[in-house]
C-alpha positions, -999 to +999 in steps of 0.1 A: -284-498-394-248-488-406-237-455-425-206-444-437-190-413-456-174-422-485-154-399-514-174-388-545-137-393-566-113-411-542-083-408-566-092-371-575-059-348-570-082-320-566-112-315-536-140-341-542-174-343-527-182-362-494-212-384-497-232-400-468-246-435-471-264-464-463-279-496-474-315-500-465-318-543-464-354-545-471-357-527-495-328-535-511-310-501-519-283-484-510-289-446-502-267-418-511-265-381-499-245-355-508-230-332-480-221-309-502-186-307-479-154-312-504-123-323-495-088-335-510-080-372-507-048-365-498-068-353-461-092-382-463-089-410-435-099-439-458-098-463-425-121-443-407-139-426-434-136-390-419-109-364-425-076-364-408-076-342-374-041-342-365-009-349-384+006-336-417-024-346-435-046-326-416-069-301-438-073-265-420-109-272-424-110-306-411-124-293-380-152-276-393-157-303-419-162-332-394-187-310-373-208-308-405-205-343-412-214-353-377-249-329-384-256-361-410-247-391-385-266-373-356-297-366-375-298-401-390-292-419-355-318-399-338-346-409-372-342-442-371-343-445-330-376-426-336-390-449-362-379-480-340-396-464-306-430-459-330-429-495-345-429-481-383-404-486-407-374-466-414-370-461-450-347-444-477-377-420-490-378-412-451-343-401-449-345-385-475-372-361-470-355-354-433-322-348-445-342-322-471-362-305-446-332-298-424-301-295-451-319-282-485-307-246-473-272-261-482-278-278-511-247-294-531-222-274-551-237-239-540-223-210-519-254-197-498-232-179-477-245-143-491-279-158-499-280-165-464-270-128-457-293-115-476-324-137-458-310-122-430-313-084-438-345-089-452-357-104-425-350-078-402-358-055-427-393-066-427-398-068-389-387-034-385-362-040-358-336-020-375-334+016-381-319+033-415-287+035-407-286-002-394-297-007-428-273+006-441-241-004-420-251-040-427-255-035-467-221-020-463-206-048-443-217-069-474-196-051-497-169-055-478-176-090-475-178-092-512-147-071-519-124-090-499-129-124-513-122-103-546-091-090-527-078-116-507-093-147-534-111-161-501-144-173-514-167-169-484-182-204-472-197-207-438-173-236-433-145-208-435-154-190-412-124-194-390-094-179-376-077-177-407-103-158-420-107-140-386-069-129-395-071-119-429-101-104-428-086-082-397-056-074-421-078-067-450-101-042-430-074-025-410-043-023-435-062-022-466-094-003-462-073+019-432-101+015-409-093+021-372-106-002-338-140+015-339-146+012-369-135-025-372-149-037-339-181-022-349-183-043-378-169-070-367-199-071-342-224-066-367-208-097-388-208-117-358-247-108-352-252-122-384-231-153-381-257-158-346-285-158-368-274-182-391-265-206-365-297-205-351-316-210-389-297-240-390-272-225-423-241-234-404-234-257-373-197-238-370-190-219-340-157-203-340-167-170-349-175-169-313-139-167-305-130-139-324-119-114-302-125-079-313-100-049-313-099-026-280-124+003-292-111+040-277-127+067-270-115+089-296-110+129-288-139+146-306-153+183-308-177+193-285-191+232-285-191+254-253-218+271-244-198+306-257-197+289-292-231+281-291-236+317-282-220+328-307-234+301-335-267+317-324-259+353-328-240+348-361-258+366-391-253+348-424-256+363-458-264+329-473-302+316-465-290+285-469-267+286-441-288+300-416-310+274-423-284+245-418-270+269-384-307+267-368-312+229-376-274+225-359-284+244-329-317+226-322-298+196-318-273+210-296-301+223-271-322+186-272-300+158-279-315+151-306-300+124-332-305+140-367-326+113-382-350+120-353-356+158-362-379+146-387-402+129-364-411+168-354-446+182-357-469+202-344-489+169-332-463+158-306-455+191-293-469+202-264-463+238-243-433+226-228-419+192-244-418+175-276-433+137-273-407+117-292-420+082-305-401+058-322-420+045-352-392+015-354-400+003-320-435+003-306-430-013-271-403+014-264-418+043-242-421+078-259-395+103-249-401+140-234-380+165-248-380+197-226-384+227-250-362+259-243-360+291-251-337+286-282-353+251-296-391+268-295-375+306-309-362+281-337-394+261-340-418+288-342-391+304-366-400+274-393-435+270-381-428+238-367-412+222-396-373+222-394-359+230-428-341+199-430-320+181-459-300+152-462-275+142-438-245+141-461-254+177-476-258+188-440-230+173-430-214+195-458-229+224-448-219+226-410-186+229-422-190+256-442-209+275-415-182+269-391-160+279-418-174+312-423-175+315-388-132+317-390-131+287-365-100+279-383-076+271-353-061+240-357-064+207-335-056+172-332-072+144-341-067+113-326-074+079-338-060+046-329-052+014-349-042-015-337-019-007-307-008+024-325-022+065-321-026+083-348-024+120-344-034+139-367-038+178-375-071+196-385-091+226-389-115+230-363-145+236-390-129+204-402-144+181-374-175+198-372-209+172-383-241+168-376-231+143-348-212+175-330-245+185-317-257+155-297-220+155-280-222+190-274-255+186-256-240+156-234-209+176-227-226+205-216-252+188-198-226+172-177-201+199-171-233+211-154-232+183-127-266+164-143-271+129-136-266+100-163-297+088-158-316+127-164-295+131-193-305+094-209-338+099-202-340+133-230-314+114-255-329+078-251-291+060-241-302+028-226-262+023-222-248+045-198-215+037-209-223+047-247-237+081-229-199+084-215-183+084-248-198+112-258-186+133-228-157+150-240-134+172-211-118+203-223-089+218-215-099+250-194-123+224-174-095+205-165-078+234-150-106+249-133-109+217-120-077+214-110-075+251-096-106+246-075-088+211-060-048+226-057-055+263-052-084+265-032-080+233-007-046+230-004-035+250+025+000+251+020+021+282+021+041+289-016+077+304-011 
């Protein structure tokens, strides 16, 4: 049995829908499908009854276009070699109801491209494979889906997901919204998740997102505390409640590695004389984590009676600041951020850079100026990747030179004149 792909408006001067079809002898009928793929007639092969792949008349899309339209031809070949192998006859109505069952996500005239999105973070959602601020870097990936079509008038079809839009959307993210190579190649990674998951769910049959290459990421200079500042955090007597509160949540986190959203998983029901037992409610088959208890992090626990006065990340966020600032840590120092192939330096307050993120890397830092293992130190902040662990490492400059001092000044036997 013969198909074809015919124009819905041949002599259109605008894009026109591309029907599949088929005449069906016995029954006398001829069946038609919409593919709900448009394209100009100007970039239609009328001999051949696809769109042009090479030559002037080429459309940018042809590509991806064809490998849709070959979803059609493939399925039908394969339903009709079935029917033949089971002796029963292959009808329009049985077409029909195949092409339904495996295209009605894609139905004619409709952009499901954020419908499809959306699917996809409930999904997730509702298996609780993600954690809140998963959650919430993929709602804000949508937005900035949503505001660059508005932008760059690129309405978002899985079909276009190419490298032009691999291009533009790079330009949109990194000269428009100033975001830097972490920052993009994070989400760029998180769109390509999605773009995974909707080739597997049968949305889209085009693969080139899996060429887009992704930004170097750096590892950016960030603050990490000594242990003098720590001292010194500790010893610190505020005037404002409200401070010292936001101070002992701060140094908790310093002295367990504790990410912020995990503090509130504290109670008196996982701790035990010597370690809090940290369990994961957003992944039962991970293993619960011992957190060693020290002298400051029980002082600060009985202190609160095992409930850490805890707000909301953005107000505590604010706060650290402000405690810092108080605190006249007002030297200045440089930031440095990288975009594209270029460094951005930048000049700060040190009370500036402060957030509630400080503390984990300050517990890394100091763990490894120390000499501790990787391994030790993932097993208290629950890194799986070592080389995520690394990042957070950050080398001063007095360790540098007593590191250097210890190497050039102590080994070197060589007589100075």
């Amino acid at each position: 049995m013969k198909y074809t792909f015919n124009l819905k408006e041949p002599k259109s001067e605008n894009e026109t829908l591309i029907l599949f079809s088929s005449y069906f002898k016995n029954e006398n009928r001829k069946f038609v499908y919409s593919t709900g793929e448009k394209i100009n007639p100007n970039h239609w092969d009328f001999d051949n009854r696809t769109p042009f792949t090479i030559g002037k008349n080429k459309d940018k899309f042809a590509q991806s276009i064809k490998l849709q339209l070959n979803r059609y031809s493939d399925l039908f070949l394969e339903t009709e070699s079935l029917y033949k192998r089971i002796n029963e006859p292959f009808t329009s109505k049985i077409i029909k109801k195949v092409f339904d069952e495996e295209f009605k996500k894609s139905p004619s005239g409709k952009n499901i491209f954020f419908d499809a999105y959306d699917e996809f973070t409930s999904e997730k959602i509702k298996m609780k494979v993600w954690s809140a601020s998963t959650i919430k870097r993929y709602q804000n990936i949508k937005n900035i889906l949503k505001n660059f079509e508005k932008a760059k008038n690129y309405v978002l079809t899985f079909s276009k997901i190419d490298a032009n839009f691999h291009s533009e959307f790079t330009s949109y993210c990194m000269d428009d919204l100033n975001h830097i190579n972490n920052t993009y190649a994070r989400n760029l990674g998180l769109f390509k998740t999605f773009m995974f998951w909707a080739r597997k769910n049968k949305y889209t049959y085009n693969d080139q997102f899996q060429e887009f290459k992704k930004v170097d990421r750096v590892i950016t200079n960030q603050i990490a505390l000594t242990i003098e500042d720590l001292n010194n955090l500790m010893q610190f007597e505020f005037e404002s409640s409200r401070l010292e509160k936001v101070r002992d949540v701060f140094c908790f986190a310093c002295v367990t590695g504790m990410r912020f959203g995990e503090l509130s998983l504290i109670s008196k029901s996982n701790i035990t004389d010597d370690f809090i037992i940290l369990k994961e409610e957003k992944d039962e088959t991970k293993e619960a984590r011992e957190i060693p208890l020290t002298s400051i992090s029980r002082f600060i626990l009985k202190k609160y009676d095992f409930k850490l006065p805890l707000i909301a990340n953005q107000k505590q966020n604010e706060y650290i600041k402000e405690v810092f600032k108080v605190m006249d840590y007002n030297n200045e120092v440089q930031k440095i951020t990288t975009k594209g192939k270029e460094n951005i330096k930048q000049d700060m307050l040190f009370y500036e850079r402060i957030s509630t993120h400080t503390a984990r890397r300050t517990f890394i830092t100091m763990m490894k100026r120390q000499g501790k293992s990787d391994k030790l130190i993932a097993s208290i902040t629950g890194h799986s990747d070592m080389k995520t662990l690394n990042q957070y490492y950050q080398v001063s400059e007095p360790e540098k030179k007593e590191a250097m001092d210890q190497v050039f000044n102590v080994e070197l036997k060589m007589k100075i004149v």
